[in-house]
N, C-alpha and C positions, 0 to 999 in steps of 0.2 A: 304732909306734902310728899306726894309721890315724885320721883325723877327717874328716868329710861338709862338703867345698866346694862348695859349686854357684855355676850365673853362669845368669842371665837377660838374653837378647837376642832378634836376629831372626839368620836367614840371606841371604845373599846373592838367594837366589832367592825369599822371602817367607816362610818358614817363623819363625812365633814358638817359642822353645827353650825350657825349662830343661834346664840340663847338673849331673847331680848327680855329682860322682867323690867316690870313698874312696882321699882325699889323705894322701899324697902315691906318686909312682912308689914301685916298689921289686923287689928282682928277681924273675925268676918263679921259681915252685915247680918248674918242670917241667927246673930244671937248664941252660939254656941261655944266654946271653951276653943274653939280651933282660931290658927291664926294665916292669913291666906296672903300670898303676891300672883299675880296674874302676867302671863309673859307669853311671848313666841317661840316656840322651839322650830329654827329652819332650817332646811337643807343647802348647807352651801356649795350645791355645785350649781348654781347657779339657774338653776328649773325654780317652780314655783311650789312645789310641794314643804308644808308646813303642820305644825300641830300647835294651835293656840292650848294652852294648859292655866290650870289654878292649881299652884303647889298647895296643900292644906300641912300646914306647920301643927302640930300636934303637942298640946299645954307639956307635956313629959320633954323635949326635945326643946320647945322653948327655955325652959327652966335650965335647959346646960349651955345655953348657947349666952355670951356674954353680953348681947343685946342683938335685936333685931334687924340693925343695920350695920352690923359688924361683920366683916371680910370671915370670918369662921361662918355666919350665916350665907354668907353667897355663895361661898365655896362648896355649903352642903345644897346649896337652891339648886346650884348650875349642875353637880354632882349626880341628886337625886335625878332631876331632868336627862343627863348622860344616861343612868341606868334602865332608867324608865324605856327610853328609844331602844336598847340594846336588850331588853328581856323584855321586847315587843309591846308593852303594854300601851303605846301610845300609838297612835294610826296618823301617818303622814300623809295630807291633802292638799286640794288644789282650793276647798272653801274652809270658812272657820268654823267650827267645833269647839267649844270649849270642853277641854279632856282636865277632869281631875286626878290630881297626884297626891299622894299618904306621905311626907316626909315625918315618917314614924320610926320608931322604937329599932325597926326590925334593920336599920340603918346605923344601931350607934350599939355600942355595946355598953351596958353598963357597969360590968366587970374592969375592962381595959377603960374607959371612960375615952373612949374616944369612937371617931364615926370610921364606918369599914364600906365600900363599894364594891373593888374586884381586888383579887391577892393574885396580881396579875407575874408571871414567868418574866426571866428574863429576855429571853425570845420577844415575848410581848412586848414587853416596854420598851425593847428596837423595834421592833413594828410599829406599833403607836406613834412612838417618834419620828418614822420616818415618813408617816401618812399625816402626820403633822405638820412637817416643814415642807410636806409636798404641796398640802393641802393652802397653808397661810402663806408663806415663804413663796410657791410657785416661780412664775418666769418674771416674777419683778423682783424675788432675792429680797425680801423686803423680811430681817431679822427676828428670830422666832426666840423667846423663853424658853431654854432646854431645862430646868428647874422651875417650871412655874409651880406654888405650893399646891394650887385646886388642883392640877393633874396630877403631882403626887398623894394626895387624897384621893382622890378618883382610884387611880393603879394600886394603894394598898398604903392606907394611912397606918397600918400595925405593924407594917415593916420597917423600922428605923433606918434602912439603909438603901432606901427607896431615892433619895435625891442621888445618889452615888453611884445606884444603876441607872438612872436617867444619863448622870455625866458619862457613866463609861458609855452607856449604849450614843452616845454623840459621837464619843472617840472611835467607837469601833466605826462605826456610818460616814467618821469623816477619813478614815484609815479606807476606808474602798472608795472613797471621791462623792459620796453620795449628799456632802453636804462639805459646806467652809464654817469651820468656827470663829465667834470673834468674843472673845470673854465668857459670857454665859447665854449666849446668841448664838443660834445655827441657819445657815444661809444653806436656800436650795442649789445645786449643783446640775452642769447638764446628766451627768449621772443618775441623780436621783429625778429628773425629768425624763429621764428615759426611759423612765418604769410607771409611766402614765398610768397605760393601758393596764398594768398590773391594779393599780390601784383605784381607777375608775371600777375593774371588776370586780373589785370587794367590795365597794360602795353598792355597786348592783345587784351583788349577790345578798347581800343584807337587805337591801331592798323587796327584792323578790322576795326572801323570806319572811319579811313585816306583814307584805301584800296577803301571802298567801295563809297567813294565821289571821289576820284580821279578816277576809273575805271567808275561809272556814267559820270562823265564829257567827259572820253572817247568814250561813248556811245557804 
């Protein structure tokens, strides 16, 4: 039995998400050792451009994962899909397509036994932050996860001290007014709304640069 999980965030490279999957994995129909969930990846600024996807779970990847419907598997579903957008390889539209995705090997180390996405700077991970709570938080202030564990996978699950630049980078964002903290919740500020326009332009500029790799490929 399938049921509708979604996660709302940002990407690495500015793109606000929702990621809708019809949860949980399970194997494909098409008889092969792969194991497949099918989902929306959309743009949340509120346009209509989207990329319908079929993550393909891979028997190796299966095998480390503590079951298919376990919070480690959606953290990697929602993760892989983050990176996929952000090293262009999925094309954002206005009809559906269904775009396959390899959540394979080249995502998990199996040296460190653990999954790797970006080994992202500390600069970054206030960035990311702060186009976070710009992004979900906005003008309703409506409290955002400054620890949530998928995003610290996502920014570099090999850095054990990844939650602790999430926390500073809050303090430092609420130390210039750019957000109110409340426990482990960060609330948008007019501060950090005043930097719209900033952050609208990295959404765009990522855009244009999807656009224009994927329309090259088209030739």
């Amino acid at each position: 039995m399938t049921t509708e999980k979604s996660f709302s965030g940002v990407t690495l490279h500015g793109f606000p998400v929702r990621i809708e999957l019809q949860w949980p994995f399970h194997r494909s129909e098409g008889g092969s050792d792969w194991y497949v969930v099918h989902g929306t990846v959309r743009l949340a600024d509120g346009g209509p451009l989207h990329a319908d996807i079929a993550l393909n779970l891979a028997q190796t990847i299966k095998e480390v994962l503590p079951s298919l419907d376990s919070d480690l598997a959606f953290w990697v579903a929602v993760n892989t899909a983050r990176k996929a957008l952000d090293d262009k390889q999925l094309e954002l539209l206005k009809s559906g397509k269904r775009q396959p995705v390899p959540v394979s090997s080249r995502s998990f180390s199996i040296r460190d036994q653990r999954f790797s996405f970006w080994n992202a700077t500390p600069p970054q991970v206030e960035e990311f932050l702060a186009r976070k709570v710009f992004w979900l938080s906005g003008s309703r202030r409506e409290p955002e996860m400054i620890c949530d564990p998928c995003d610290a996978q996502y920014l570099g699950a090999a850095d054990p001290n990844m939650v602790d630049k999430l926390l500073a980078a809050a303090r430092d964002l609420a130390s210039r007014g750019m957000v109110e903290l409340a426990g482990d919740y960060a609330r948008a500020t007019d501060g950090l709304l005043a930097r719209a326009q900033e952050f609208v332009a990295a959404k765009d500029h990522a855009l244009e640069a999807l656009h224009l790799k994927h329309a090259f490929e088209r030739g």
